[in-house]
C-alpha positions as a Markdown table, in Angstrom:
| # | Residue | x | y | z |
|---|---|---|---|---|
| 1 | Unk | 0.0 | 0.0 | 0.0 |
| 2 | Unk | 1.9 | 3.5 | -0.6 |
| 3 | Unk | -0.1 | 6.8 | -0.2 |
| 4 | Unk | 0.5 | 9.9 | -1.7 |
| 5 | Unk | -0.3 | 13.4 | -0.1 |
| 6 | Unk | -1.3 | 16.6 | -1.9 |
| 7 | Unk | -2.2 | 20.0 | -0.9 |
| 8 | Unk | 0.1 | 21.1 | 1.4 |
| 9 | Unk | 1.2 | 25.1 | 1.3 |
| 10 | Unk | 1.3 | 28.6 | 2.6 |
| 11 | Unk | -1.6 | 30.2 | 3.3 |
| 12 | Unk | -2.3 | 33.4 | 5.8 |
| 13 | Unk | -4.4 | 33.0 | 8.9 |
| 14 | Unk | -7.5 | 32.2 | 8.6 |
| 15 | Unk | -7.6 | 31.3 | 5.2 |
| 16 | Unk | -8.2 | 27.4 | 4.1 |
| 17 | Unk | -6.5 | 25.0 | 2.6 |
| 18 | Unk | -7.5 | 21.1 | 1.4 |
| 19 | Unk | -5.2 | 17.8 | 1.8 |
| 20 | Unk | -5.9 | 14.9 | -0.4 |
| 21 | Unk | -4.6 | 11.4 | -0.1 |
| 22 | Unk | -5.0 | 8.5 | -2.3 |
| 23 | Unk | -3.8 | 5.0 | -1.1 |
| 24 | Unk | -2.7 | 2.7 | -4.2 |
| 25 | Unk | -3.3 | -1.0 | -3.9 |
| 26 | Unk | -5.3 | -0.6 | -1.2 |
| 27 | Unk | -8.6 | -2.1 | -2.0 |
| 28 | Unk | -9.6 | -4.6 | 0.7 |
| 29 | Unk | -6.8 | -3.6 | 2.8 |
| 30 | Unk | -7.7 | -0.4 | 4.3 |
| 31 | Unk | -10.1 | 0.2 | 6.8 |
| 32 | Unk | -9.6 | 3.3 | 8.8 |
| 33 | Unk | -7.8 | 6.6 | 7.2 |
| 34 | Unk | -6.7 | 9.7 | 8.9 |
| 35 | Unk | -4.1 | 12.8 | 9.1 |
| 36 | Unk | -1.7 | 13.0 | 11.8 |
| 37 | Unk | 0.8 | 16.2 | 11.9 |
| 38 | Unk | 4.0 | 16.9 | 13.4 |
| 39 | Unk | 5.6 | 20.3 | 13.9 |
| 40 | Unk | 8.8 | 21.1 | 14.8 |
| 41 | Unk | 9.8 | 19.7 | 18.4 |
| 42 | Unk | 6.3 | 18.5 | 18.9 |
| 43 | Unk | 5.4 | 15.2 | 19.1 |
| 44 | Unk | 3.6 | 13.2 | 16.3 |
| 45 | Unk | -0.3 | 14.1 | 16.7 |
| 46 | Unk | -3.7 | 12.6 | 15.5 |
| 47 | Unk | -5.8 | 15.0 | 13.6 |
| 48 | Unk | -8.3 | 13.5 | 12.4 |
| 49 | Unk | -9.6 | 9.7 | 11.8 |
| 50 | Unk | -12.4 | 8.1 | 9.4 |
| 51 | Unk | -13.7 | 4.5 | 8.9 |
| 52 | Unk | -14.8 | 2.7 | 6.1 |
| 53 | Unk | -18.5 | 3.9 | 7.4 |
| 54 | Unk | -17.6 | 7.2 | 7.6 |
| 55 | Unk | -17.2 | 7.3 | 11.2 |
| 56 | Unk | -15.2 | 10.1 | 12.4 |
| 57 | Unk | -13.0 | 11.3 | 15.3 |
| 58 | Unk | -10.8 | 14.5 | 15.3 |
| 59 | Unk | -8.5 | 16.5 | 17.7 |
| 60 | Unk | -10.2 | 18.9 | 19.9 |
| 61 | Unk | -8.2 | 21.6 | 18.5 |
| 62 | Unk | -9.4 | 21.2 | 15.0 |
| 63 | Unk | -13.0 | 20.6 | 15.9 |
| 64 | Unk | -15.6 | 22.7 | 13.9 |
| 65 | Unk | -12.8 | 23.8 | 11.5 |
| 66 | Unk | -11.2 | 20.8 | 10.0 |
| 67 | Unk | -13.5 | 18.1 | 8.2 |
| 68 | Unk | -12.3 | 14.7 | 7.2 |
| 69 | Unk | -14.1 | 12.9 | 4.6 |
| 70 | Unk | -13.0 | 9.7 | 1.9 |
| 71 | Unk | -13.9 | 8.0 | -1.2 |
| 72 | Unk | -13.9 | 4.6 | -0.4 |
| 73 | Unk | -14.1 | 3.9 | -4.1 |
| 74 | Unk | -11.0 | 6.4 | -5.1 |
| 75 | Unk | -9.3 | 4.7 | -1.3 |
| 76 | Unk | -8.6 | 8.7 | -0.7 |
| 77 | Unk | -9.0 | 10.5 | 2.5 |
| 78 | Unk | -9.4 | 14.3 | 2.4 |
| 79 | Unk | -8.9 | 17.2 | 4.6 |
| 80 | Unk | -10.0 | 20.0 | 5.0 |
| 81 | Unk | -8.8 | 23.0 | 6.9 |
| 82 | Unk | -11.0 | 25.9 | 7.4 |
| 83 | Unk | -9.7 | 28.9 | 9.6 |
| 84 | Unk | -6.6 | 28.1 | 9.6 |
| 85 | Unk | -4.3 | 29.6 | 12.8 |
| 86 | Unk | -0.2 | 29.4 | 12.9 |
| 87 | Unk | -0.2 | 27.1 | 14.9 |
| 88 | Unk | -1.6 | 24.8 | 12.4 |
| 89 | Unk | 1.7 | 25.2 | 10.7 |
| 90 | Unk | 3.7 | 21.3 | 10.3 |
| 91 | Unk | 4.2 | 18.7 | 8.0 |
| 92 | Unk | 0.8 | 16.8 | 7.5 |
| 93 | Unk | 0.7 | 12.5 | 7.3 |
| 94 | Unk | -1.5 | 10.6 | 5.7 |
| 95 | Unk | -2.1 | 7.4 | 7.7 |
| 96 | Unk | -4.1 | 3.8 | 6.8 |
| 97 | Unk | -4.6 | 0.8 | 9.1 |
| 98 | Unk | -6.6 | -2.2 | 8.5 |
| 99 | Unk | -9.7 | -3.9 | 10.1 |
| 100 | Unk | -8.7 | -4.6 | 13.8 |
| 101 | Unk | -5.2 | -3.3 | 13.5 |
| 102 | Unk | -3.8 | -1.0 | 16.8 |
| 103 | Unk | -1.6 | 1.3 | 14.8 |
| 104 | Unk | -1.2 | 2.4 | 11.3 |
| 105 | Unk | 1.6 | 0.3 | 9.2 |
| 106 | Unk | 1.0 | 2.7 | 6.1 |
| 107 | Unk | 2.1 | 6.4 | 5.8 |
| 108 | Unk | 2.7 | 9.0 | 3.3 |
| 109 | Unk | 5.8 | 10.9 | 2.4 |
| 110 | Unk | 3.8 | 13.9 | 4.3 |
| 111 | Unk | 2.8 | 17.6 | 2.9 |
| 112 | Unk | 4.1 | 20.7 | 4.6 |
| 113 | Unk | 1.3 | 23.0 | 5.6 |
| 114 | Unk | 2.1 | 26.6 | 7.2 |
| 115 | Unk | 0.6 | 29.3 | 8.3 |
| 116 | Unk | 1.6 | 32.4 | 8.3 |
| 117 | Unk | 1.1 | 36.8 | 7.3 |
């Protein structure tokens, strides 16, 4: 399975931005999808997370202005950012894991997202 981010860039606060990911060679593999981010000497965080049913969970932080979705038929997984503040600003992952699994195996080459006037 190898996914592939897009979307990443500069944009000013409060302005929006969407992350795609597509998973290759993923049909019947992947179950759950999300985005993870890191910043700079900050630990690797959960963003959001979406099941195969749509199912959602997301970080307090982003709640009410990030929204995760996915095409189960493209296996993509898209984010997007609304209101975005600077501290917002890392490199976004794209993360699959399979039915039952505890962690996620699969990950993107990531997309660099900042923030910033």
């Amino acid at each position: 399975v190898q996914l592939v981010e897009s979307g990443g860039g500069l944009v000013q606060p409060g302005g929006s931005l969407r992350l795609s990911c597509v998973a290759s060679r993923g049909g019947g593999v992947i179950y759950d999808m999300g985005w993870f981010r890191q910043a700079p000497g900050q630990e690797h965080e959960l963003v959001a997370t979406i099941t195969t049913g749509s199912c959602t969970n997301s970080a307090e932080s982003v709640k009410g202005r990030f929204t995760i979705s996915r095409d189960n038929a493209k296996n993509a997984v898209y984010l997007q950012m609304n209101s975005l503040k600077p501290e917002a600003s890392a490199v976004y992952y794209c993360g699959a894991r399979g039915c039952g699994a505890a962690s996620y195996p699969y990950w993107g080459q990531g997309t660099q997202v900042a923030v910033s006037s």
